[in-house]
BALO-911127 format. One record per residue (C-alpha): residue in three letters; z, y negated, x negated; residue number from 1. Coordinates in steps of 0.001 Angstrom, whole numbers, plus 500000, padded with zeros to 6 digits. Each point is the difference from the previous one (the first is absolute). Layout:
<sites>
{'ALA' {Z Y X} NUM}
...
</sites>
This chain:
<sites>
{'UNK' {500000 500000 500000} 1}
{'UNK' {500844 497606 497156} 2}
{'UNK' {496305 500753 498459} 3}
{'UNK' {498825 498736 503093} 4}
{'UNK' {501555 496484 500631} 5}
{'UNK' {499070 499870 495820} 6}
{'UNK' {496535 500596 501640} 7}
{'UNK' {500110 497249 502451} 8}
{'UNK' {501288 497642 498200} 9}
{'UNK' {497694 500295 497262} 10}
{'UNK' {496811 499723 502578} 11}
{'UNK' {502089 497239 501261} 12}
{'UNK' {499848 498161 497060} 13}
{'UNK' {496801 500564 499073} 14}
{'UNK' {498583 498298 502981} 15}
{'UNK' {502258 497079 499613} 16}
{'UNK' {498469 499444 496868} 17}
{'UNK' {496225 500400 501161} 18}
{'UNK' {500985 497752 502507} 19}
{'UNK' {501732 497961 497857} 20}
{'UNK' {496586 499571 497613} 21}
{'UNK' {498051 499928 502373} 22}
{'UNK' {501295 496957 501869} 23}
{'UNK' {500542 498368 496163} 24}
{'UNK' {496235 500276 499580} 25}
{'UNK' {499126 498866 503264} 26}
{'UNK' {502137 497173 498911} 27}
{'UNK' {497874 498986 496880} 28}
{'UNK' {496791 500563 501900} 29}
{'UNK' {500757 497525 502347} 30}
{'UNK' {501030 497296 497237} 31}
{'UNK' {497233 500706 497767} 32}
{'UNK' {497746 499186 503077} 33}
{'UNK' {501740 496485 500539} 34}
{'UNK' {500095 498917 496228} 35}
{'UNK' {495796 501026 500007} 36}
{'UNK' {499730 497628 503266} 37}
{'UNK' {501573 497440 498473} 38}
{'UNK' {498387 499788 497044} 39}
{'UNK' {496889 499950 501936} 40}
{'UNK' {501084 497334 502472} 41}
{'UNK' {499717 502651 503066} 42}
{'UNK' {503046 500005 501655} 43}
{'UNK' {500882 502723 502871} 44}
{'UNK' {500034 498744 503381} 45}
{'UNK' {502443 501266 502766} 46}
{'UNK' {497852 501025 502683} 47}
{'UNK' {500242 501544 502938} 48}
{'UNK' {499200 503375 500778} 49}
{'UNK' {496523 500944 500973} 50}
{'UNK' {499689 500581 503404} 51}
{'UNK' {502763 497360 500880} 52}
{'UNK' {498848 496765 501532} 53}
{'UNK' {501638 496751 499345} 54}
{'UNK' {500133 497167 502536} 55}
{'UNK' {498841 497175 498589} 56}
{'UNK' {500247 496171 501492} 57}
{'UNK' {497004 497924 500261} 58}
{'UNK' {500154 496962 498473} 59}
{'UNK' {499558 497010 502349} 60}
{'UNK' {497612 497916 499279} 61}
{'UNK' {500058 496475 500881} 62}
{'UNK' {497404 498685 502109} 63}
{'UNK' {498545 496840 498462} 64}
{'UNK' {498825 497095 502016} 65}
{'UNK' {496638 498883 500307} 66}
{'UNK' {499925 496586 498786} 67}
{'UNK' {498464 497765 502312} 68}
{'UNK' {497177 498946 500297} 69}
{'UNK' {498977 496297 498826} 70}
{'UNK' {497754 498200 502691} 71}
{'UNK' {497298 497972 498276} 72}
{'UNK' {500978 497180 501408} 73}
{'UNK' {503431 500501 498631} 74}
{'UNK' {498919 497663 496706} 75}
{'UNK' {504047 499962 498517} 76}
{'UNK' {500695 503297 500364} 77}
{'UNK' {496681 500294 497965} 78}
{'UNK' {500854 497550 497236} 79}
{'UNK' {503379 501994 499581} 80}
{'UNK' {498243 503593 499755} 81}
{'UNK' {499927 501538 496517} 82}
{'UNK' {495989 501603 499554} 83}
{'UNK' {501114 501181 496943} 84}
{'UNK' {502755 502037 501071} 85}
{'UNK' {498008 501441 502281} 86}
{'UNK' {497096 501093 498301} 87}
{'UNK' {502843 501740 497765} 88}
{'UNK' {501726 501641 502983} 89}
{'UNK' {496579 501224 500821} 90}
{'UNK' {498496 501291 496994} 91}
{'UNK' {503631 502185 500030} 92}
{'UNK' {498824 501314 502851} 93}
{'UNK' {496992 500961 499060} 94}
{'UNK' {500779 501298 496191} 95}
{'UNK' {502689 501946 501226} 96}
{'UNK' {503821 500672 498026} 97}
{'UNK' {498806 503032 498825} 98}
{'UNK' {497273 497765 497775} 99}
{'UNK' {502850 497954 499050} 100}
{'UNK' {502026 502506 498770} 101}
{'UNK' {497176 501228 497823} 102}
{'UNK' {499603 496348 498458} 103}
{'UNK' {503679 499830 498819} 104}
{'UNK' {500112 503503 499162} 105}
{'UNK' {497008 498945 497490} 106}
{'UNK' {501896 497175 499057} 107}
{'UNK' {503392 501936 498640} 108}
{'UNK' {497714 502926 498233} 109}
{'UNK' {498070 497252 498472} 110}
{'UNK' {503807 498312 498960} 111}
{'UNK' {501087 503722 498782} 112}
{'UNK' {496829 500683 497724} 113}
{'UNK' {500565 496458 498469} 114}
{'UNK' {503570 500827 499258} 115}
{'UNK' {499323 503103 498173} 116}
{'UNK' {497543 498643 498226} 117}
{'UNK' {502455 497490 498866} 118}
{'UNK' {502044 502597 499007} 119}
{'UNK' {497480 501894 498127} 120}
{'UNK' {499414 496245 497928} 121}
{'UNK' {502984 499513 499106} 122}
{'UNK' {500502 503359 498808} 123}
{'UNK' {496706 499652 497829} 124}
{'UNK' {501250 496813 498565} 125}
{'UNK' {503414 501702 499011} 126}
{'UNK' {497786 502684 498092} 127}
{'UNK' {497785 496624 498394} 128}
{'UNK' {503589 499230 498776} 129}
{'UNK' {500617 503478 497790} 130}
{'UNK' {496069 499772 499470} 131}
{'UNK' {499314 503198 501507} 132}
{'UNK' {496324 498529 500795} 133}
{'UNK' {499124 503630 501376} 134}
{'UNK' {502595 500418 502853} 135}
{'UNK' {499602 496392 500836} 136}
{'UNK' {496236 500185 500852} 137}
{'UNK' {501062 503022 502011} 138}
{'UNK' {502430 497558 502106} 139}
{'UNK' {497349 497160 500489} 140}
{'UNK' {497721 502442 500916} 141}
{'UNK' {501908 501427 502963} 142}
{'UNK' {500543 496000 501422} 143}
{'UNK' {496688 499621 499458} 144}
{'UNK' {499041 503188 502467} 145}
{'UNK' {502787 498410 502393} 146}
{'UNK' {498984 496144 500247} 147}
{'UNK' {496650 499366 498490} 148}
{'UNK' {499687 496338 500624} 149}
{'UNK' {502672 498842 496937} 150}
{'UNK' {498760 498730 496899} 151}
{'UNK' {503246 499787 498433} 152}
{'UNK' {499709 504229 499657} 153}
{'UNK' {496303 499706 498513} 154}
{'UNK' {501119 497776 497354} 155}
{'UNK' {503673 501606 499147} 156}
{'UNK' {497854 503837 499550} 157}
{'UNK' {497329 497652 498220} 158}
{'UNK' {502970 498861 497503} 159}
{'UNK' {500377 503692 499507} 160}
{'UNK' {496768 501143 499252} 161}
{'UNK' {499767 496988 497982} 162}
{'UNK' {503113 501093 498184} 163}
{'UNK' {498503 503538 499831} 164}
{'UNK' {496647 498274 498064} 165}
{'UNK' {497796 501464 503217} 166}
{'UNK' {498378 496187 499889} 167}
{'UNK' {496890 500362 502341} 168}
{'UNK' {502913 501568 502562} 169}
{'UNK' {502196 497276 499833} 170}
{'UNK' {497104 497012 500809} 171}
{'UNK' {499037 502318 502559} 172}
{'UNK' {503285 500160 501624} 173}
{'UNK' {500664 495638 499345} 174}
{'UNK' {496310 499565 501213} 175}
{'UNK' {501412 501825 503308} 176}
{'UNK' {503260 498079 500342} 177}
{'UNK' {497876 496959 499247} 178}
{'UNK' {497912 500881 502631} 179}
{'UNK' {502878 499886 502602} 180}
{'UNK' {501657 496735 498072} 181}
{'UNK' {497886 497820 498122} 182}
{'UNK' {502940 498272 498846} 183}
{'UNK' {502418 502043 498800} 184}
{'UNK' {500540 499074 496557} 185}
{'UNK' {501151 503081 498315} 186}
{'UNK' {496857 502149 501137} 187}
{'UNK' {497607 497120 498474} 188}
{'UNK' {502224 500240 496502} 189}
{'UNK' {499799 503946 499617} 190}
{'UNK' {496393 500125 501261} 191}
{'UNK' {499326 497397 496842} 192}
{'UNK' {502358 502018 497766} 193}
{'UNK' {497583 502922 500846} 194}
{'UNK' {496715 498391 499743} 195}
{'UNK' {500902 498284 496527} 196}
{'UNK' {501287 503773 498929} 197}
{'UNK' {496197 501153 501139} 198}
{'UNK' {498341 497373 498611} 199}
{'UNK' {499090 497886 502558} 200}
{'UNK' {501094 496909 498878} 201}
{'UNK' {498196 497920 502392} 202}
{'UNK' {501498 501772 503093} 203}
{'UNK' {503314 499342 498266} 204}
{'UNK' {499872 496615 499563} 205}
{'UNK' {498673 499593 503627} 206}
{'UNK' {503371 501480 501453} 207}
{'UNK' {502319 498379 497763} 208}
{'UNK' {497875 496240 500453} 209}
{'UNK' {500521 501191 503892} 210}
{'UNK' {503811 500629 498997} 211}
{'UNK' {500488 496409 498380} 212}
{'UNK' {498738 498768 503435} 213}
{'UNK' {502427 501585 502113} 214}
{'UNK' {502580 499619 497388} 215}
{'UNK' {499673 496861 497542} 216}
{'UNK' {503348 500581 498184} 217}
{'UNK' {499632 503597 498993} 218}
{'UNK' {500228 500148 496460} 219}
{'UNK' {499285 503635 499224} 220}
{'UNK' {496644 499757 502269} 221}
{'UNK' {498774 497348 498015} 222}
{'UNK' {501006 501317 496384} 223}
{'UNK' {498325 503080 500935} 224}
{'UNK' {497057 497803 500984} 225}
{'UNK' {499884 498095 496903} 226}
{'UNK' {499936 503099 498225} 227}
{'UNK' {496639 501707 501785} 228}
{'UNK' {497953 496702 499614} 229}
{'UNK' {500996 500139 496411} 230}
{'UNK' {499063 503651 499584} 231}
{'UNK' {496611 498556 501848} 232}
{'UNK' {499555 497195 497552} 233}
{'UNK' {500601 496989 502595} 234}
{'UNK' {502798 497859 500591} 235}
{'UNK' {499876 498992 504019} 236}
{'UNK' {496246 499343 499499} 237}
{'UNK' {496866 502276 499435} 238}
{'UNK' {498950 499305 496677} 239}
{'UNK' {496446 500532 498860} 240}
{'UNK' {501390 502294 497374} 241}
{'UNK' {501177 502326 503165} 242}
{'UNK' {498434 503524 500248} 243}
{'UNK' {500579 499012 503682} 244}
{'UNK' {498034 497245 500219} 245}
{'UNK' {497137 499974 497831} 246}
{'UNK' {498376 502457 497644} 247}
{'UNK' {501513 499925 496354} 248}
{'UNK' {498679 497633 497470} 249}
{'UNK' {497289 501900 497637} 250}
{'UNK' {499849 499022 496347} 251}
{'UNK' {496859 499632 498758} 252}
{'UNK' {499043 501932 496377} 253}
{'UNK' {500207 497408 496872} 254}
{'UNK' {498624 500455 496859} 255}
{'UNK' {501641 501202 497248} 256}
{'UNK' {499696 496611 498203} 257}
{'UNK' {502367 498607 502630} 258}
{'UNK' {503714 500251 499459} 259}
{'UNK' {501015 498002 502740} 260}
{'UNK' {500642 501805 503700} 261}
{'UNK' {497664 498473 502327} 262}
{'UNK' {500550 501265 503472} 263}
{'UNK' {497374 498648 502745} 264}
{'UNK' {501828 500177 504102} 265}
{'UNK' {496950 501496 502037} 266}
{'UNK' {500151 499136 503609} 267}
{'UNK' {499160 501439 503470} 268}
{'UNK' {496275 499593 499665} 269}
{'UNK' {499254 502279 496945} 270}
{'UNK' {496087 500549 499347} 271}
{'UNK' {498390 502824 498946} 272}
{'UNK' {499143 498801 496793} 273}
{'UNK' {503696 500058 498597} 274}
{'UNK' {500189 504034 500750} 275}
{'UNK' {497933 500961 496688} 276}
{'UNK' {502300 497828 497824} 277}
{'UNK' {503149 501714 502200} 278}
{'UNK' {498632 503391 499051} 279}
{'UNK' {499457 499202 496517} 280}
{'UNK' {502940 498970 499414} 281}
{'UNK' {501906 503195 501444} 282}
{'UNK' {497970 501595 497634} 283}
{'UNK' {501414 499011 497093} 284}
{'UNK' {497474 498241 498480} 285}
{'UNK' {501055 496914 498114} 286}
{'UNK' {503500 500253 499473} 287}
{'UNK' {502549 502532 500119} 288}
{'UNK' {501501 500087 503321} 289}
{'UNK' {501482 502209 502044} 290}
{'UNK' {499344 499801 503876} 291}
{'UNK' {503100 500745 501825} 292}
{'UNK' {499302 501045 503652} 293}
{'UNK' {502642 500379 502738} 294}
{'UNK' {501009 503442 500787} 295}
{'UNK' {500682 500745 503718} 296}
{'UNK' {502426 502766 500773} 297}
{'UNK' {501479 500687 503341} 298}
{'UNK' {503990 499921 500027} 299}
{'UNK' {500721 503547 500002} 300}
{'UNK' {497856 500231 496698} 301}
{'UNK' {501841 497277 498153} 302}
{'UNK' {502098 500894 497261} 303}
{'UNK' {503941 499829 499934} 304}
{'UNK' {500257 499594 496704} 305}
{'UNK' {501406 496040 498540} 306}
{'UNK' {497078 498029 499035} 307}
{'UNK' {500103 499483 495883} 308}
{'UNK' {499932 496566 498921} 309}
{'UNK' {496641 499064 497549} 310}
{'UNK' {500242 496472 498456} 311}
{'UNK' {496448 497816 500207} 312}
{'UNK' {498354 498341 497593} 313}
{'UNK' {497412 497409 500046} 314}
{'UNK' {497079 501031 497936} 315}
{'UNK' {497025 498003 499471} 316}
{'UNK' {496893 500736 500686} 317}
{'UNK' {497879 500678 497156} 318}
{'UNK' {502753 501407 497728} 319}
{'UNK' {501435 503291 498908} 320}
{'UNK' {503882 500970 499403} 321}
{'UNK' {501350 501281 496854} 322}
{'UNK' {500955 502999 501847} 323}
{'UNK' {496820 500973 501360} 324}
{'UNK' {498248 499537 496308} 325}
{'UNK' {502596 502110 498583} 326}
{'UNK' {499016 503205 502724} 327}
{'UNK' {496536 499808 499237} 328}
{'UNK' {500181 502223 497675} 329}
{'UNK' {501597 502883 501820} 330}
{'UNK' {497461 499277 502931} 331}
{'UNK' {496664 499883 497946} 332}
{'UNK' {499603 503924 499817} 333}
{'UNK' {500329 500100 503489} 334}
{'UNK' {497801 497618 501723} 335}
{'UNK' {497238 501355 497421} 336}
{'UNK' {498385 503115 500668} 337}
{'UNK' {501106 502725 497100} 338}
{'UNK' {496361 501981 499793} 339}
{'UNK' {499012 495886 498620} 340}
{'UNK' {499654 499554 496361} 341}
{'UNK' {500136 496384 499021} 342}
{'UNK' {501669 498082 497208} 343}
{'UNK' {503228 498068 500370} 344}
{'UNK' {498643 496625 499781} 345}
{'UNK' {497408 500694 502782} 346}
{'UNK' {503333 501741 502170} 347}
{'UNK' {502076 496883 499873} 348}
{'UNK' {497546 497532 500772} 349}
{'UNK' {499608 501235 502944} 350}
{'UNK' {503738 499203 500963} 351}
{'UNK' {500670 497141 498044} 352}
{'UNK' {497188 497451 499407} 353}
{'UNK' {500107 497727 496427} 354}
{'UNK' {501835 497211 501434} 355}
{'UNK' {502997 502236 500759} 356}
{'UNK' {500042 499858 503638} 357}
{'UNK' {500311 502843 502441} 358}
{'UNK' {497938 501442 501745} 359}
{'UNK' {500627 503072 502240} 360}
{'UNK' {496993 502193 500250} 361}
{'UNK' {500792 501981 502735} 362}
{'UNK' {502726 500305 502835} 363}
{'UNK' {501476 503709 498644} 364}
{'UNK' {500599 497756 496605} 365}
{'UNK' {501924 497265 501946} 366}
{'UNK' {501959 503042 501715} 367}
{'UNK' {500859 501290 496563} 368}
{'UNK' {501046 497131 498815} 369}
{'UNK' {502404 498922 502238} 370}
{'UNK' {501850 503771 499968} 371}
{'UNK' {500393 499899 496348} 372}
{'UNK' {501822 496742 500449} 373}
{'UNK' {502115 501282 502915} 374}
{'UNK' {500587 503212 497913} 375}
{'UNK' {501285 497574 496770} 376}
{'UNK' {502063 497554 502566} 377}
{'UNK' {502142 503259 501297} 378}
{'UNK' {500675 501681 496783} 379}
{'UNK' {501492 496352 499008} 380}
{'UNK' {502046 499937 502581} 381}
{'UNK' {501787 503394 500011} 382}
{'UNK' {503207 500552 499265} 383}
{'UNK' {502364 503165 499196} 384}
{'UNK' {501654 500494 502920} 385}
{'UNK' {504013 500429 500522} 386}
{'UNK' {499966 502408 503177} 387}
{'UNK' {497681 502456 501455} 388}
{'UNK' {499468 497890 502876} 389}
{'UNK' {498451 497037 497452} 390}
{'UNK' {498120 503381 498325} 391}
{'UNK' {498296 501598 502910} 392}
{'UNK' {498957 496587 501976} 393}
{'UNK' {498017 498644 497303} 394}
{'UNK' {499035 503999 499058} 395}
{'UNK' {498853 500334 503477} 396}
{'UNK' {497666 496152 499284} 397}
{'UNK' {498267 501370 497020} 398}
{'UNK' {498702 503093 501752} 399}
{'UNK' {496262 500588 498761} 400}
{'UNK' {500852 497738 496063} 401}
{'UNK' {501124 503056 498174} 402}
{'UNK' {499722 497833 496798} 403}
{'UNK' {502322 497104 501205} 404}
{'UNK' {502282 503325 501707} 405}
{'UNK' {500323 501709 496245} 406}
{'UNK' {500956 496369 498650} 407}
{'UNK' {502207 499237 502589} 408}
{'UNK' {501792 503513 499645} 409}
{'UNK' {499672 498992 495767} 410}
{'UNK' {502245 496898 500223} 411}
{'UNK' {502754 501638 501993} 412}
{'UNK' {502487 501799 497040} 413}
{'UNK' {500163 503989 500467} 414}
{'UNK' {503826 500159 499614} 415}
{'UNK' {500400 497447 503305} 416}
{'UNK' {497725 502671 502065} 417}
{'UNK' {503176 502066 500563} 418}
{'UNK' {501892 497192 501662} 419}
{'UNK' {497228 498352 501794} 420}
{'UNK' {499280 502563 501820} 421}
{'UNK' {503291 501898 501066} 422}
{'UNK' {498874 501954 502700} 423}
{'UNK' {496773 498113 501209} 424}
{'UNK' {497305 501844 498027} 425}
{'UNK' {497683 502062 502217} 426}
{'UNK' {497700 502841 498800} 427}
{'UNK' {496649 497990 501002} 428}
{'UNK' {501745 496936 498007} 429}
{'UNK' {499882 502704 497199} 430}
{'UNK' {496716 501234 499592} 431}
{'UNK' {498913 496387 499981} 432}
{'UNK' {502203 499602 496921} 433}
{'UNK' {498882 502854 498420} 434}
{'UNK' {496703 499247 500261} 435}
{'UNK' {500522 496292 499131} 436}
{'UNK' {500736 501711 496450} 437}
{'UNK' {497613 502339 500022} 438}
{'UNK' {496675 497629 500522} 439}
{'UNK' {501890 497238 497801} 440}
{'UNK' {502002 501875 497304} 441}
{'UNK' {498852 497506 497000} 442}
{'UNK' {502227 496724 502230} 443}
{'UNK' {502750 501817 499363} 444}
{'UNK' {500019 500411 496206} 445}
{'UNK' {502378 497188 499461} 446}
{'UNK' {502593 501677 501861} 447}
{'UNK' {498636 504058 499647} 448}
{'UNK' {499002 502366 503250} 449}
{'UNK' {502572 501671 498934} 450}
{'UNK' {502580 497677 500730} 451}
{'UNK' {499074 499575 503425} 452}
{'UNK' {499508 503656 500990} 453}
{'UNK' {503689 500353 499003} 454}
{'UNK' {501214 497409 501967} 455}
{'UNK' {498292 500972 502958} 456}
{'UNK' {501533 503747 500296} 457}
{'UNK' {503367 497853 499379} 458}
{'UNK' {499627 498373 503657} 459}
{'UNK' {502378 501569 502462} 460}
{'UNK' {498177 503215 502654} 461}
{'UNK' {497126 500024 496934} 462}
{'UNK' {500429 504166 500402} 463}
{'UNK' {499004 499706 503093} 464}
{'UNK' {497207 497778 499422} 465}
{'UNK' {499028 501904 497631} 466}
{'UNK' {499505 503233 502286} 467}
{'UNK' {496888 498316 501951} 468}
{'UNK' {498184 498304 497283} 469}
{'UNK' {496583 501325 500480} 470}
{'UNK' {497368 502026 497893} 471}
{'UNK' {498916 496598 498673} 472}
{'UNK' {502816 498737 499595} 473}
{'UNK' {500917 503262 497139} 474}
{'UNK' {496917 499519 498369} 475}
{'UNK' {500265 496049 499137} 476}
{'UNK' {503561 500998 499018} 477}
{'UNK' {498607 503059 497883} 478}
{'UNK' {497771 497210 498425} 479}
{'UNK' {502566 497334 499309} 480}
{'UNK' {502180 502797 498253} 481}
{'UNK' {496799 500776 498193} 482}
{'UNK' {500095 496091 498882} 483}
{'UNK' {503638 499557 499287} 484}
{'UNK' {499554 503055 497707} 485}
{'UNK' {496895 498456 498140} 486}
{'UNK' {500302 496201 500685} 487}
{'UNK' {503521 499285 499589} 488}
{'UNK' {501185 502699 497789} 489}
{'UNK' {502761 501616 502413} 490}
{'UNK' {502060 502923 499051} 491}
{'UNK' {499348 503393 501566} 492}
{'UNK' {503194 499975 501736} 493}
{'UNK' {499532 496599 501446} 494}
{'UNK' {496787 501467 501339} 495}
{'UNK' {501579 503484 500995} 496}
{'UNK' {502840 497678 501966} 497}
{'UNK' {497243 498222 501518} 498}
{'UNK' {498189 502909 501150} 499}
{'UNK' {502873 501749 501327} 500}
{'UNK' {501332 497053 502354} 501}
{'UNK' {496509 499635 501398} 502}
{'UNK' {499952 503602 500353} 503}
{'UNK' {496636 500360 498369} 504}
</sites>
C-alpha cells in the first residue's frame, strides 16, 4: 500500500511540474510577442470577440445654415462680402480634405528628408575634420540622394575630391553647386583651386575675378589671383607677351657677325613670306640654338617628382662657351661617321670654323653636348652621404650613369659602409654594388676592390643577402676576386675569406 501512495505522489508531481513549465513558457511566449510589437510600433488592440456586435452611437452632426441669400439690390451687404473667402471656401469644396491631407503630408516628408540630410552633412563634415576624405564623400553622397537641390553638399564632397587630387571631379561637383548658387563664394574658390591645379589658368582667374566681385576684401582670393596672372605672365592686364592673347614673339636668325640679341615682336597679321626664315631658323642654320617647344601632358601623366632648379644664362648670339669648346673633343668621333677616313684638320673644321666660333653641325651634336655637361655638373655636386636614406635617394637619381654611380660609390670610405647601412641594405641594392665594381674596378684603385668587398659582407643580415645573389651576381664576384688577386696583390686567405662569406 505504501508503494502505491509513493506511486501517486510521484505522478502527482510530475504533472505539477509539466504544468508548472508549461504555463512558465506560455509566459515568455506571450512577452516575447509584446517586446517584438513594440519594437515595431504595432501595438495589440483589445477587441472584441468575433461574432459579438458592439453598439455604437452616431455622431450628431450639426446641421449648418444656409447663409442667406444677398438680393442684388442689397448694395451694403455686397460691399461687406468677402469674394475672396469665398472662392477659398469653394475651391475646399471642390479639392476635397483628403487632397489636403496629401499636400501637408508632402510637406513633413519633404521636412524629414531635409533633416536627414542635414544629419548626414554634418556627419561628413565631422569626418572632413579627422580627414577621412573617403567616408566623408560617402556622407555627402547620401544628402545628396536625399535633397538634390543644395549646393552647399556639391561643393563640401567637391572639397573632398579636391583634397583626394580627383581635380576634374571636384569642378564638376562646384560647377553643379554653382549651378544652383551662382554666388556662393566657396564653390567659385575651389572650382579656381581646381582649374589652376589642371591648368586652366584662364578659367581660374575668371572665378576668383568673379570672387573679388562678390567679395572685395578677401585677401586669400586675391593673393591666389595675383599668383595665376603671374604664372600667366600679366599683371591685371593682357600683355602682348601673353600666350593668351597673342601668338609668341619669333626671333628672327642673325648672323654670326652680330653679337648683339636683336629680337623683332611679329604681330597678328603674319605673311607668308616670314615662314621660310621661321623654318630656317628651327633648323639650326646660323647659330646654335636650341628650339624649346612646349610639351603637353594630361594631369594624370605629369610627374610627382620636385622640379630641379637650372640657373640661366644669357648667351649671345654669335658666341661659343668655354664649356662647349672643351666637349668637342669627346663629341667629334661621334657626329662623324667611323667607316670615314679624313685627317684631323679637315674633322675639326667642320665643328669649329678659324675664327673660333661655334658652330653645331647637327641637332644629335647639340644633344651630346648638353648631356656631357649635365653628366660633369652632377658628379660636382655629389657628396658622400651620412645615412642610407641620403645613399639610396640620390642612388635611385643616377639610375642609367653607371660611371657617375661607380664614382659616387668611390668617394664614400669602405669602413663607413658598415654603419651606414645598419639594416637597410637590400639584395637588389647589392647586385647593383657589385656590379658597380665589376664594370668600374680601375675607380677604385685609390681605395682597392678589396676594401669594399670586405666592408660590404660587414653590413648587418649580409648572410642572408648573400643567399639570393644571382648567377651573375657569382660570376662578377668570381672576377673581382680574380682582380684583387692580380691587381691589388691580396693574400690567399683574404681571398679564401672573401670567397667563403659570399659563399662562392
Amino acid at each position: 500500500m505504501e508503494k502505491a501512495f509513493e506511486v501517486q505522489k510521484q505522478v502527482r508531481d510530475n504533472a505539477k511540474t509539466v504544468q508548472s513549465y508549461m504555463s512558465d513558457l506560455l509566459n515568455w511566449e506571450t512577452e516575447m510577442k509584446r517586446k517584438e510589437a513594440a519594437i515595431n510600433g504595432q501595438y495589440e488592440q483589445d477587441l472584441p470577440p468575433v461574432r459579438s456586435k458592439i453598439k455604437k452611437d452616431k455622431p450628431l452632426v450639426a446641421k449648418k445654415k444656409q447663409d442667406k441669400r444677398i438680393s442684388a439690390s442689397d448694395y451694403q451687404a455686397w460691399e461687406k462680402f468677402d469674394a475672396d473667402k469665398a472662392c477659398k471656401d469653394v475651391e475646399i469644396a471642390d479639392i476635397g480634405l483628403a487632397s489636403l491631407d496629401g499636400k501637408m503630408s508632402q510637406q513633413v516628408k519633404q521636412e524629414k528628408l531635409r533633416e536627414e540630410a542635414q544629419y548626414e552633412k554634418e556627419r561628413g563634415n565631422t569626418f572632413v575634420k579627422q580627414e577621412k576624405w573617403d567616408e566623408a564623400i560617402s556622407c555627402y553622397n547620401r544628402a545628396i540622394e536625399l535633397v538634390k537641390d543644395d549646393a552647399i553638399y556639391f561643393a563640401n564632397r567637391g572639397f573632398c575630391y579636391l583634397k583626394k587630387d580627383s581635380l576634374h571631379q571636384a569642378e564638376a561637383d562646384c560647377t553643379e553647386a554653382l549651378r544652383l548658387d551662382p554666388t556662393y563664394v566657396k564653390a567659385l574658390q575651389r572650382r579656381a583651386t581646381a582649374r589652376e591645379r589642371l591648368g586652366s589658368l584662364r578659367s581660374a582667374s575668371q572665378d576668383l575675378a568673379q570672387v573679388l566681385q562678390i567679395e572685395p576684401h578677401n585677401s586669400a582670393a586675391r593673393k591666389q589671383l595675383d599668383a595665376i596672372r603671374a604664372r600667366m605672365g600679366t599683371k591685371g592686364t593682357k600683355s602682348k607677351s601673353s600666350p593668351l592673347s597673342t601668338p609668341m614673339m619669333e626671333a628672327k636668325p642673325v648672323s654670326p657677325k652680330c653679337s648683339e640679341q636683336k629680337i623683332v615682336q611679329v604681330s597678328n597679321d603674319v605673311t607668308e613670306q616670314q615662314e621660310p626664315i621661321v623654318d630656317t631658323w628651327r633648323e639650326g642654320v646660323g647659330e646654335a640654338i636650341t628650339v624649346l617647344k612646349p610639351v603637353k601632358k594630361p594631369p594624370h601623366l605629369r610627374s610627382k617628382r620636385q622640379l630641379k632648379t637650372i640657373p640661366i644664362h644669357e648667351i649671345q648670339l654669335g658666341k661659343t662657351t668655354e664649356k662647349l669648346l672643351s666637349h668637342l673633343n669627346l663629341i667629334e668621333n661621334e657626329v662623324n661617321h667611323p667607316a670615314e677616313t679624313v685627317n684631323n684638320e679637315s674633322n675639326k673644321t667642320g665643328i669649329v670654323n678659324d675664327k673660333g666660333a661655334g658652330d653645331i653641325s647637327s641637332p644629335e651634336s647639340v644633344k651630346l653636348i648638353s648631356e656631357a655637361v649635365a653628366t660633369e655638373k652632377d658628379v660636382q655636386k655629389l657628396v658622400a652621404p651620412v645615412n642610407s636614406v641620403q645613399f639610396m635617394s640620390q642612388w635611385k637619381y643616377l639610375k642609367g650613369q653607371d660611371e657617375v654611380r661607380s664614382y659616387y660609390l668611390s668617394i664614400i670610405e669602405p669602413s663607413r659602409i658598415p654603419s651606414m647601412f645598419a639594416n637597410a641594405l637590400e639584395s637588389d641594392v647589392l647586385s647593383e654594388l657589385i656590379r658597380a665594381l665589376h664594370d668600374h674596378a680601375p675607380s677604385f684603385r685609390h681605395r682597392t676592390v678589396a676594401a669594399y668587398l670586405t666592408a660590404l659582407t660587414q653590413v648587418k643580415r649580409f648572410s642572408a643577402l648573400a643567399m639570393f645573389l644571382s648567377a651573375a651576381d657569382k660570376r662578377h664576384l668570381k672576377n673581382l676576386l680574380e682582380y684583387c688577386r692580380n691587381e691589388e696583390k691580396c693574400s690567399e686567405q683574404d681571398i679564401a675569406e672573401l670567397t667563403e662569406k659570399y659563399e662562392l
